[in-house]
PDB file of N, CA, C and O in Angstrom:
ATOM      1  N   UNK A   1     125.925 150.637  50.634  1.00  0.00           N
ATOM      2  CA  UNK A   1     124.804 150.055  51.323  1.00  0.00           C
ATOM      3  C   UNK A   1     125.241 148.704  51.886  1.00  0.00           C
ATOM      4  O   UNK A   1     125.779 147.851  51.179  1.00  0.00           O
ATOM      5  N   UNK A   2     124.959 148.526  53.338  1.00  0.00           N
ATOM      6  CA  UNK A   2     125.420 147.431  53.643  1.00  0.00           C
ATOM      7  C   UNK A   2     123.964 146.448  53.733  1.00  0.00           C
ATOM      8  O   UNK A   2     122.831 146.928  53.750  1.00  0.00           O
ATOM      9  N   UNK A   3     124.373 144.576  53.799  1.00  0.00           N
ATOM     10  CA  UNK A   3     123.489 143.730  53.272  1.00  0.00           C
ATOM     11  C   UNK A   3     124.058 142.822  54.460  1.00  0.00           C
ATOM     12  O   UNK A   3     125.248 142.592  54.678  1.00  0.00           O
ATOM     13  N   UNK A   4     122.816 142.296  55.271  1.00  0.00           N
ATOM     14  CA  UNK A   4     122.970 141.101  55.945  1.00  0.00           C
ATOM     15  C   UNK A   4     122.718 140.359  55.765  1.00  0.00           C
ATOM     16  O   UNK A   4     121.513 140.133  55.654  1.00  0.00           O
ATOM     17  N   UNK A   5     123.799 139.243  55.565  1.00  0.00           N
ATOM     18  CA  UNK A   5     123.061 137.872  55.200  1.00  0.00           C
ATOM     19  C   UNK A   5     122.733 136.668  56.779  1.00  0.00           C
ATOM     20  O   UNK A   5     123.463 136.643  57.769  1.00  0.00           O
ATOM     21  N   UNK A   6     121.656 135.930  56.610  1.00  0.00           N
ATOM     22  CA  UNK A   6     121.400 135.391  58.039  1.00  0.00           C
ATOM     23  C   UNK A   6     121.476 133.708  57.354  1.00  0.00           C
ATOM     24  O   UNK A   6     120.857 133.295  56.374  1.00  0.00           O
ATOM     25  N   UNK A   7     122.250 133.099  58.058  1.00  0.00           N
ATOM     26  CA  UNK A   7     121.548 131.722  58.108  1.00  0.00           C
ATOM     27  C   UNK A   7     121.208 130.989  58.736  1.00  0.00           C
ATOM     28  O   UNK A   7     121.919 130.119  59.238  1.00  0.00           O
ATOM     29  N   UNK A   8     120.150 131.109  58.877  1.00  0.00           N
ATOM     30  CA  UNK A   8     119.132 130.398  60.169  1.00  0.00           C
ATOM     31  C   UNK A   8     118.666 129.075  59.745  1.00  0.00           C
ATOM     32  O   UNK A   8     117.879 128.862  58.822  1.00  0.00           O
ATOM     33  N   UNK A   9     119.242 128.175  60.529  1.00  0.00           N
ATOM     34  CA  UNK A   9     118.830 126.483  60.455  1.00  0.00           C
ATOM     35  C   UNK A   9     117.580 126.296  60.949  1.00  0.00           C
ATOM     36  O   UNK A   9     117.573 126.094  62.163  1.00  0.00           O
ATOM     37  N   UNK A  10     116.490 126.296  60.401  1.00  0.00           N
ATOM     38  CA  UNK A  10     115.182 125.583  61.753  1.00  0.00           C
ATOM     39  C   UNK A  10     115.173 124.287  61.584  1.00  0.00           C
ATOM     40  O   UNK A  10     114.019 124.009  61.911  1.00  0.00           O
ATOM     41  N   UNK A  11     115.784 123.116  61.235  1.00  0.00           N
ATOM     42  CA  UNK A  11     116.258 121.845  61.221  1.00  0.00           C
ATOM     43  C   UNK A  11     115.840 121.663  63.124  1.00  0.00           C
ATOM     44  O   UNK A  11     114.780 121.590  63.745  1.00  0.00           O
ATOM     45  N   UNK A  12     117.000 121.652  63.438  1.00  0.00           N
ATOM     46  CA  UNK A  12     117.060 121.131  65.050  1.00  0.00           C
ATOM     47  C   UNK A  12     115.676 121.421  65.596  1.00  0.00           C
ATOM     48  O   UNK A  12     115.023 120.465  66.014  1.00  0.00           O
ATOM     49  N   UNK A  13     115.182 122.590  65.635  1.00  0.00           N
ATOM     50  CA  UNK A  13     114.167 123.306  66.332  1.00  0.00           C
ATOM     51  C   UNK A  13     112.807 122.411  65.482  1.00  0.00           C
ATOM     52  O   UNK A  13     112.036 121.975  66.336  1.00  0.00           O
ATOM     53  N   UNK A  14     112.533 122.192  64.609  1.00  0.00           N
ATOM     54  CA  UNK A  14     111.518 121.265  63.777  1.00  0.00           C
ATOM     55  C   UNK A  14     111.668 119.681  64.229  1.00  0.00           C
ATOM     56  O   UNK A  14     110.849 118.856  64.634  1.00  0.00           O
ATOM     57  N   UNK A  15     112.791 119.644  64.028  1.00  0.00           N
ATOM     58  CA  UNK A  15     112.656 118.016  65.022  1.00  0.00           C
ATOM     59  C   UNK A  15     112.307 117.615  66.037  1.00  0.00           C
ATOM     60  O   UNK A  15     111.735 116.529  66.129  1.00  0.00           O
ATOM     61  N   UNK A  16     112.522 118.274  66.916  1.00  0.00           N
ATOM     62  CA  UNK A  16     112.139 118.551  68.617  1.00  0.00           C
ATOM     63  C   UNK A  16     111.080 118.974  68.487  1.00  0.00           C
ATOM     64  O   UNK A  16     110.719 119.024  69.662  1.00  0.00           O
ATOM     65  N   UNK A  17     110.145 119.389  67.821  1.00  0.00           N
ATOM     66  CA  UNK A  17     108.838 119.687  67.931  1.00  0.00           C
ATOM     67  C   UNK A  17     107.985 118.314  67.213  1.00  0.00           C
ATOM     68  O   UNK A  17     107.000 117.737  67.675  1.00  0.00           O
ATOM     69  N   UNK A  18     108.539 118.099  66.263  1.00  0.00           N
ATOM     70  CA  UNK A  18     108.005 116.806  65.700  1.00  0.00           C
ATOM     71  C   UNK A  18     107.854 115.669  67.118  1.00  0.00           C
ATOM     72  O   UNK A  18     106.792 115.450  67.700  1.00  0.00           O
ATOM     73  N   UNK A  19     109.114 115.083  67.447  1.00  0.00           N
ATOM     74  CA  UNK A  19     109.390 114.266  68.530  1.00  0.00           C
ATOM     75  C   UNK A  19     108.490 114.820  69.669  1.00  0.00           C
ATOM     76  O   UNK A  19     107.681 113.991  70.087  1.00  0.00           O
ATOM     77  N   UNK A  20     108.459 115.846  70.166  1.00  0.00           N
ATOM     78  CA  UNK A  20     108.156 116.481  71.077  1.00  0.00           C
ATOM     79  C   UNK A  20     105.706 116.491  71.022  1.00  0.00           C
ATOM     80  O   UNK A  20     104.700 116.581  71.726  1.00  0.00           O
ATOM     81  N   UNK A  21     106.080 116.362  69.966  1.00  0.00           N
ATOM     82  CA  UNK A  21     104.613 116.890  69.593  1.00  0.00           C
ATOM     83  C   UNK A  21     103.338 115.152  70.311  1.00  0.00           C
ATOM     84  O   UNK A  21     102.156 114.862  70.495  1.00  0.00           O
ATOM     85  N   UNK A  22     104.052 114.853  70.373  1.00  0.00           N
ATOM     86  CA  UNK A  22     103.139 113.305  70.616  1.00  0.00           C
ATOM     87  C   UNK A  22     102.910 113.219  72.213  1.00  0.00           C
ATOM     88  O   UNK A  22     101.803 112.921  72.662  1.00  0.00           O
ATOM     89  N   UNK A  23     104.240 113.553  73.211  1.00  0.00           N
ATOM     90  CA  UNK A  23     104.213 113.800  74.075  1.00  0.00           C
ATOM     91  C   UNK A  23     103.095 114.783  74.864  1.00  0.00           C
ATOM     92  O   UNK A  23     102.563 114.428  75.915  1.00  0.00           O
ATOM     93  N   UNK A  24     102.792 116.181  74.148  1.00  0.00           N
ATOM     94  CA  UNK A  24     101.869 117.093  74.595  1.00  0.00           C
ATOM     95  C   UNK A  24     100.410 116.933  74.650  1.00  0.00           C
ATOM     96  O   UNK A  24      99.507 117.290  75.407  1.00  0.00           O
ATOM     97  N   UNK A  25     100.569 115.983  73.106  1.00  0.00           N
ATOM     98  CA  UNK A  25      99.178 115.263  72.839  1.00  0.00           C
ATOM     99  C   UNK A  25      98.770 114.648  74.104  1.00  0.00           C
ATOM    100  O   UNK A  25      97.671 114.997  74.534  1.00  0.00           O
ATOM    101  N   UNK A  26      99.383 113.878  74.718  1.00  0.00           N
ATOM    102  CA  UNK A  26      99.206 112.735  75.389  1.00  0.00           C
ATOM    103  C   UNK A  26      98.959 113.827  76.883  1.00  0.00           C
ATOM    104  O   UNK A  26      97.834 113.919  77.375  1.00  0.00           O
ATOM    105  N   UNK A  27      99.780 114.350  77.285  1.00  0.00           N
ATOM    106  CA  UNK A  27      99.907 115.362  78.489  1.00  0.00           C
ATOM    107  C   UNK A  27      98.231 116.452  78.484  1.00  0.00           C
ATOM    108  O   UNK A  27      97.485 116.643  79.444  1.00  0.00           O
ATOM    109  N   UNK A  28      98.084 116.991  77.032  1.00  0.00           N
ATOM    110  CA  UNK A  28      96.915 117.360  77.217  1.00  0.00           C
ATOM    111  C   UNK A  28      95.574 116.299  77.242  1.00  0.00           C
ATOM    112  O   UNK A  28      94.544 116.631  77.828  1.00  0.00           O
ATOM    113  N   UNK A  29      95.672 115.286  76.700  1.00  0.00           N
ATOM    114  CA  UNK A  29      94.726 114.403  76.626  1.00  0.00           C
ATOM    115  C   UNK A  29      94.496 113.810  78.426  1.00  0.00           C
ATOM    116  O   UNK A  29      93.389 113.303  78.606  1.00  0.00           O
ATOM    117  N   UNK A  30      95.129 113.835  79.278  1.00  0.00           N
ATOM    118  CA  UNK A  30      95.535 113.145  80.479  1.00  0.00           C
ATOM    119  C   UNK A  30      94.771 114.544  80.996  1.00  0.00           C
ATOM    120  O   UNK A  30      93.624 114.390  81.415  1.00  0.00           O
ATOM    121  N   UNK A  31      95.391 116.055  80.995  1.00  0.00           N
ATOM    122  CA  UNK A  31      94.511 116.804  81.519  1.00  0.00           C
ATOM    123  C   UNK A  31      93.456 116.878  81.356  1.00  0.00           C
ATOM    124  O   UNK A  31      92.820 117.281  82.330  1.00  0.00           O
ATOM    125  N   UNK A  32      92.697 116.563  80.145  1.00  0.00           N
ATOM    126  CA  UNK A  32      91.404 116.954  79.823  1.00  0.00           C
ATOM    127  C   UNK A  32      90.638 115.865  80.782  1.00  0.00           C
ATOM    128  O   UNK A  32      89.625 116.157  81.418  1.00  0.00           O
ATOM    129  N   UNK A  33      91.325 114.427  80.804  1.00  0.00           N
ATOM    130  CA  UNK A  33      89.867 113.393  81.412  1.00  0.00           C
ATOM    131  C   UNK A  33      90.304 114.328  83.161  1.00  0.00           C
ATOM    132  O   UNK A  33      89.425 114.664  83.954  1.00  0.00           O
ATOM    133  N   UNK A  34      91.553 114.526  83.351  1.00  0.00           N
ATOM    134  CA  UNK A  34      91.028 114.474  84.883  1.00  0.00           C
ATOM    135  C   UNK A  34      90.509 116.101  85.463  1.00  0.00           C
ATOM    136  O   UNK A  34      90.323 116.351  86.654  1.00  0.00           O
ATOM    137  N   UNK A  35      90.319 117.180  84.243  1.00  0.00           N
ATOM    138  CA  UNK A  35      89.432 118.141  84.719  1.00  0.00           C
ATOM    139  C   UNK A  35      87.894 117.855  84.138  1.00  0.00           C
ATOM    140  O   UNK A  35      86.944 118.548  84.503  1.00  0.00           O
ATOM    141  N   UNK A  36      87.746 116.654  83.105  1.00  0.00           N
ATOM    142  CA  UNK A  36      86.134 116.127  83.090  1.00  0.00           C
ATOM    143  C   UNK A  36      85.681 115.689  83.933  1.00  0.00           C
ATOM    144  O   UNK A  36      84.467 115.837  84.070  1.00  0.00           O
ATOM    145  N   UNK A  37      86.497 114.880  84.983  1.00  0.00           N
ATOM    146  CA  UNK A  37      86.560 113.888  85.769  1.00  0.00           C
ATOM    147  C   UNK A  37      85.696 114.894  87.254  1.00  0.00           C
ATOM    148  O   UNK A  37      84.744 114.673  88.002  1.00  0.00           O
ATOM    149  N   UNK A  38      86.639 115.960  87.081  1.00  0.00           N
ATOM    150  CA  UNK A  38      85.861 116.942  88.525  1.00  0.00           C
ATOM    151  C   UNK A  38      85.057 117.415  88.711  1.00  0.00           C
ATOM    152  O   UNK A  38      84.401 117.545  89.745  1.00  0.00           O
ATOM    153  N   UNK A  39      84.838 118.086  86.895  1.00  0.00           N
ATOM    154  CA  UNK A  39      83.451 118.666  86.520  1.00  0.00           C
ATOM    155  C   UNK A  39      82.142 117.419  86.692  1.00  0.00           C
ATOM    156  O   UNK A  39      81.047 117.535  87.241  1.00  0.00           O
ATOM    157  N   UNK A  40      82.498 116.730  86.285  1.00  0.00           N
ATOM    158  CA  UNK A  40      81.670 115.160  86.610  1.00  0.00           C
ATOM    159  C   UNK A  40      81.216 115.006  87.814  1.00  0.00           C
ATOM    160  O   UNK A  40      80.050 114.650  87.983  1.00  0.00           O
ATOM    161  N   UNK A  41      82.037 115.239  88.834  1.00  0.00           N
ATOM    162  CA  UNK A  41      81.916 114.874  90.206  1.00  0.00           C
ATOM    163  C   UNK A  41      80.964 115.751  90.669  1.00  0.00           C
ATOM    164  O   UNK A  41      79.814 115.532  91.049  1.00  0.00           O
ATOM    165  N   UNK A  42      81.963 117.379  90.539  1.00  0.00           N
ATOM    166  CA  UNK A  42      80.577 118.315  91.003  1.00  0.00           C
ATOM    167  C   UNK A  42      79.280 118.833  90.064  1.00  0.00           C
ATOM    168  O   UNK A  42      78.519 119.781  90.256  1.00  0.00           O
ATOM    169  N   UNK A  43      79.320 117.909  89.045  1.00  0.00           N
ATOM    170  CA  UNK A  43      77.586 118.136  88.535  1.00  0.00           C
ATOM    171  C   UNK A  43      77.258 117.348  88.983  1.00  0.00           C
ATOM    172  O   UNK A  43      76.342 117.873  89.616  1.00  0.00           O
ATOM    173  N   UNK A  44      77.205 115.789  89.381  1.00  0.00           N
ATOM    174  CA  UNK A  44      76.459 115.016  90.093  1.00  0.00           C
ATOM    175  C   UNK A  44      76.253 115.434  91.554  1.00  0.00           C
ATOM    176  O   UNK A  44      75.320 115.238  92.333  1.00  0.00           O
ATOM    177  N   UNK A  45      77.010 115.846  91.632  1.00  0.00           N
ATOM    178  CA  UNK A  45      76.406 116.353  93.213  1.00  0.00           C
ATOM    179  C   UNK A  45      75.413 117.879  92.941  1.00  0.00           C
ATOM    180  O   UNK A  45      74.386 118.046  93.598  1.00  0.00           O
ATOM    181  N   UNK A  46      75.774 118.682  92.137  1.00  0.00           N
ATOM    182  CA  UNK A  46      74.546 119.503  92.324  1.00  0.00           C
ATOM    183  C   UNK A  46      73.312 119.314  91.966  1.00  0.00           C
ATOM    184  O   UNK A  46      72.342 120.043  92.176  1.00  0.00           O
ATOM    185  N   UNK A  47      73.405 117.652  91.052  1.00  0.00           N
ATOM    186  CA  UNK A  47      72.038 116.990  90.675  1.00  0.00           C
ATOM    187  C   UNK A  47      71.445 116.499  92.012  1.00  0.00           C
ATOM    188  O   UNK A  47      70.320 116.830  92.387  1.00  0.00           O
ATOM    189  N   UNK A  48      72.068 115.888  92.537  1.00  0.00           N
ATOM    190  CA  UNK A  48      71.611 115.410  93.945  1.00  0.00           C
ATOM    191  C   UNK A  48      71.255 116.767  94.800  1.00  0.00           C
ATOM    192  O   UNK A  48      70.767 116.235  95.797  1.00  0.00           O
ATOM    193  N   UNK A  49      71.198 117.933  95.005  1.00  0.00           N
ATOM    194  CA  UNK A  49      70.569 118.981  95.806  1.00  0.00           C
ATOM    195  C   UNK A  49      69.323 119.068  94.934  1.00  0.00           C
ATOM    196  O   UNK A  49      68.976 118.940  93.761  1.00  0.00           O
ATOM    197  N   UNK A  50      68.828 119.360  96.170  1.00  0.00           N
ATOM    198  CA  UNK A  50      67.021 119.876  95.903  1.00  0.00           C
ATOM    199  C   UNK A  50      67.349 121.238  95.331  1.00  0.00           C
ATOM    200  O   UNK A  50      68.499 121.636  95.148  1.00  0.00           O
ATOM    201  N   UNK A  51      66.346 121.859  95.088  1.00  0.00           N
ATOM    202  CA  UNK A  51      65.643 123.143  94.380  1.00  0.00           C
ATOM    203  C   UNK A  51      65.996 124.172  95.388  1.00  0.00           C
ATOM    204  O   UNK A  51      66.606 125.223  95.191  1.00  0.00           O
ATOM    205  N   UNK A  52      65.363 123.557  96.855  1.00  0.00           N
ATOM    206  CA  UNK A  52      64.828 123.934  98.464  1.00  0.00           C
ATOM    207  C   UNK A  52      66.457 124.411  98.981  1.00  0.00           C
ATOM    208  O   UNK A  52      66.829 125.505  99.406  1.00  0.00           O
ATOM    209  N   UNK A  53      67.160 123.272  98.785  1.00  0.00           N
ATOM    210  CA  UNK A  53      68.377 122.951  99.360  1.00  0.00           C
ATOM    211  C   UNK A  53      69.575 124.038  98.729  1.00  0.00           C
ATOM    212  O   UNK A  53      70.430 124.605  99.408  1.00  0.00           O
ATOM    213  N   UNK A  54      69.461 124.111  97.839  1.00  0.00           N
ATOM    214  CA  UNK A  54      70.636 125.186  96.928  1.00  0.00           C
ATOM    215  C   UNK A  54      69.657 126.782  96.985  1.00  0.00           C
ATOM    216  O   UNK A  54      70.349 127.799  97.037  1.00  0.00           O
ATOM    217  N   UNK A  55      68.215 126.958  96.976  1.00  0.00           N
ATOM    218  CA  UNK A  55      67.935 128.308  97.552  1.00  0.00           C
ATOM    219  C   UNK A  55      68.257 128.424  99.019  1.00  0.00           C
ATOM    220  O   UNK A  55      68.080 129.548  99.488  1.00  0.00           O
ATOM    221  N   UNK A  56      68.743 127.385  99.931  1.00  0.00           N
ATOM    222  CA  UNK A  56      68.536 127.666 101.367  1.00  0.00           C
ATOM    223  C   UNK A  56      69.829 128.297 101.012  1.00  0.00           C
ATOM    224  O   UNK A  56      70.057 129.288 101.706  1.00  0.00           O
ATOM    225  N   UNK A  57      70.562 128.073 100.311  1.00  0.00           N
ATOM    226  CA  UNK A  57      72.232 128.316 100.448  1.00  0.00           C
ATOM    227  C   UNK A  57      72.649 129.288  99.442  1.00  0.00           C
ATOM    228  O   UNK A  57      73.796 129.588  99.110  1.00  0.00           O
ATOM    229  N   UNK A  58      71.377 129.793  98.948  1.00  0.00           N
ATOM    230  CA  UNK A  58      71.551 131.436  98.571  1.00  0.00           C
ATOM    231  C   UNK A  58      71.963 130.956  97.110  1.00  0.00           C
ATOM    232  O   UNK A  58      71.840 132.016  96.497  1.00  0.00           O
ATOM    233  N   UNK A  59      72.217 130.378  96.536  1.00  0.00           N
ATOM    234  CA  UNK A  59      72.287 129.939  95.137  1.00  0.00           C
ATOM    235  C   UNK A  59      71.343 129.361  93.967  1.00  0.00           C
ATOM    236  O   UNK A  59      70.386 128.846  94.545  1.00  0.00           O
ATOM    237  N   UNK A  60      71.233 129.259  92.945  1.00  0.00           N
ATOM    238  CA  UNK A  60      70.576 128.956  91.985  1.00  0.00           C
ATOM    239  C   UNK A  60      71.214 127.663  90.758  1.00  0.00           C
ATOM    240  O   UNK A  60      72.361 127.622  90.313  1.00  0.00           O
ATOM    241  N   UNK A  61      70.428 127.004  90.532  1.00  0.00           N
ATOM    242  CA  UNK A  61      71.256 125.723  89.498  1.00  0.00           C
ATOM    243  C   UNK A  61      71.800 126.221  88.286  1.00  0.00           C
ATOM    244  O   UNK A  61      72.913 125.848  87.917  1.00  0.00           O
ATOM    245  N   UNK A  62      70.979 127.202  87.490  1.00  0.00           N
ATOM    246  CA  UNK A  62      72.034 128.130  86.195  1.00  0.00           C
ATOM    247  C   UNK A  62      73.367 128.341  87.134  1.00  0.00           C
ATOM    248  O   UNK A  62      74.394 127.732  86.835  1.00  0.00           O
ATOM    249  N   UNK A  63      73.326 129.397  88.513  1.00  0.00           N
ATOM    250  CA  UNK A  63      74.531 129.865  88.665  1.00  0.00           C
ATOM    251  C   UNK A  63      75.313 128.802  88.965  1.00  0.00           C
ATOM    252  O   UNK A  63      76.482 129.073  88.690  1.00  0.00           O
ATOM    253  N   UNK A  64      75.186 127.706  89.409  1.00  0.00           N
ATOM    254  CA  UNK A  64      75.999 126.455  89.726  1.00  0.00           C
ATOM    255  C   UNK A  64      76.737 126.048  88.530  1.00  0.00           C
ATOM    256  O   UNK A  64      77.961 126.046  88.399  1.00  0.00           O
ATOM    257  N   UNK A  65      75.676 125.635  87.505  1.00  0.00           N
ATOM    258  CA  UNK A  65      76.484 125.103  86.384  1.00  0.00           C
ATOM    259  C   UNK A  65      77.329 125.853  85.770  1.00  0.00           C
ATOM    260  O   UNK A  65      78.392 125.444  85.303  1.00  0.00           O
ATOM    261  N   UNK A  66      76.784 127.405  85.709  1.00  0.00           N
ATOM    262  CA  UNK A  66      77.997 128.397  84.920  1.00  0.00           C
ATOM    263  C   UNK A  66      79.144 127.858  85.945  1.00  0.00           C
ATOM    264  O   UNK A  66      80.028 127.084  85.578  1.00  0.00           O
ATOM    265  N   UNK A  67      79.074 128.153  86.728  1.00  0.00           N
ATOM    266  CA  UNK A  67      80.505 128.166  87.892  1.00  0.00           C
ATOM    267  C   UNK A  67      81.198 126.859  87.887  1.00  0.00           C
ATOM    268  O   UNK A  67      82.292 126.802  88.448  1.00  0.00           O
ATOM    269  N   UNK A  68      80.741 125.873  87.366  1.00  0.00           N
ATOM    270  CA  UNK A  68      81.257 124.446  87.399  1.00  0.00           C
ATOM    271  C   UNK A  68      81.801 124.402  85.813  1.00  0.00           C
ATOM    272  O   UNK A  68      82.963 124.282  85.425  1.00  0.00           O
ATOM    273  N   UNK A  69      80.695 124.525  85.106  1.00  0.00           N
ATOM    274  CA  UNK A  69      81.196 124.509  83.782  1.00  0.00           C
ATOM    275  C   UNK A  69      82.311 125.637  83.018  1.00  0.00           C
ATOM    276  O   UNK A  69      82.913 125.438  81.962  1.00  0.00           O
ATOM    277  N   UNK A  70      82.367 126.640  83.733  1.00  0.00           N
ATOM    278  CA  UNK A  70      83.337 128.015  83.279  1.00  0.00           C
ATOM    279  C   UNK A  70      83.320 128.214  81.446  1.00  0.00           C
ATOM    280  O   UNK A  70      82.307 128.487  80.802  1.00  0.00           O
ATOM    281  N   UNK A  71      83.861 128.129  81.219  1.00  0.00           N
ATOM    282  CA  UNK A  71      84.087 129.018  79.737  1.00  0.00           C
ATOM    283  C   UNK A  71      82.424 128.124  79.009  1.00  0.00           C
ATOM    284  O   UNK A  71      81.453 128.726  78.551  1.00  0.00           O
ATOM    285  N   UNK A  72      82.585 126.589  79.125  1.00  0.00           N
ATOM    286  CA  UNK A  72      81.811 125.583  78.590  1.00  0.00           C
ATOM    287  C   UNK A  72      80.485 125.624  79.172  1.00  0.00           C
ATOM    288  O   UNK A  72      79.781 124.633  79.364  1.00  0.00           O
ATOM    289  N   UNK A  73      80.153 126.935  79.469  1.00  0.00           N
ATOM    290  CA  UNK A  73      78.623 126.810  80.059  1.00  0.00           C
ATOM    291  C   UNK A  73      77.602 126.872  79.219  1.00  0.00           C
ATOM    292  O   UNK A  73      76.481 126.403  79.419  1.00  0.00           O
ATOM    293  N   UNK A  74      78.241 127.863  77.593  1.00  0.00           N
ATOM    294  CA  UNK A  74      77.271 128.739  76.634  1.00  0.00           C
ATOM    295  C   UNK A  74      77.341 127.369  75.575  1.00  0.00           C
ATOM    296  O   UNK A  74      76.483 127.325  74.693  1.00  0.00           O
ATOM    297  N   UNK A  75      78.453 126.147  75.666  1.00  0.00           N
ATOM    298  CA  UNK A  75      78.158 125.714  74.718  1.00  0.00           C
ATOM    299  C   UNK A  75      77.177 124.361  74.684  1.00  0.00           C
ATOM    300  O   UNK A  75      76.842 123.868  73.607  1.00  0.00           O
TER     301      UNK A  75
END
């Protein structure tokens, strides 16, 4: 019967994620304000349309916000 032995270092690969890990933080934190930042923009503007103004244009304010807000509409 043959037996493989493996020796696998995850040393290197754990460090670089350690080091690495502060960086992503920061990269996702930077994405999050500037897709709040848009969602921001276009809810104030669909606050500013009338009732009148968004039925003239065949739409509704639920369907606006789902579509602005995407996944974050239900919560």
């Amino acid at each position: 019967m043959a037996t493989i032995a493996s020796a696998y270092c995850k040393s290197p690969s754990r460090l670089s994620a350690i080091l690495v890990a502060p960086l992503r933080a920061v990269s996702r934190f930077i994405i999050m304000l500037a897709e709040a930042n848009a969602q921001m923009r276009a809810l104030n503007q669909l606050n500013h349309l009338s009732d009148h103004a968004l039925s003239a244009r065949g739409m509704t304010r639920e369907g606006e916000m789902r579509r602005i807000m995407g996944v974050y509409a239900a919560l």
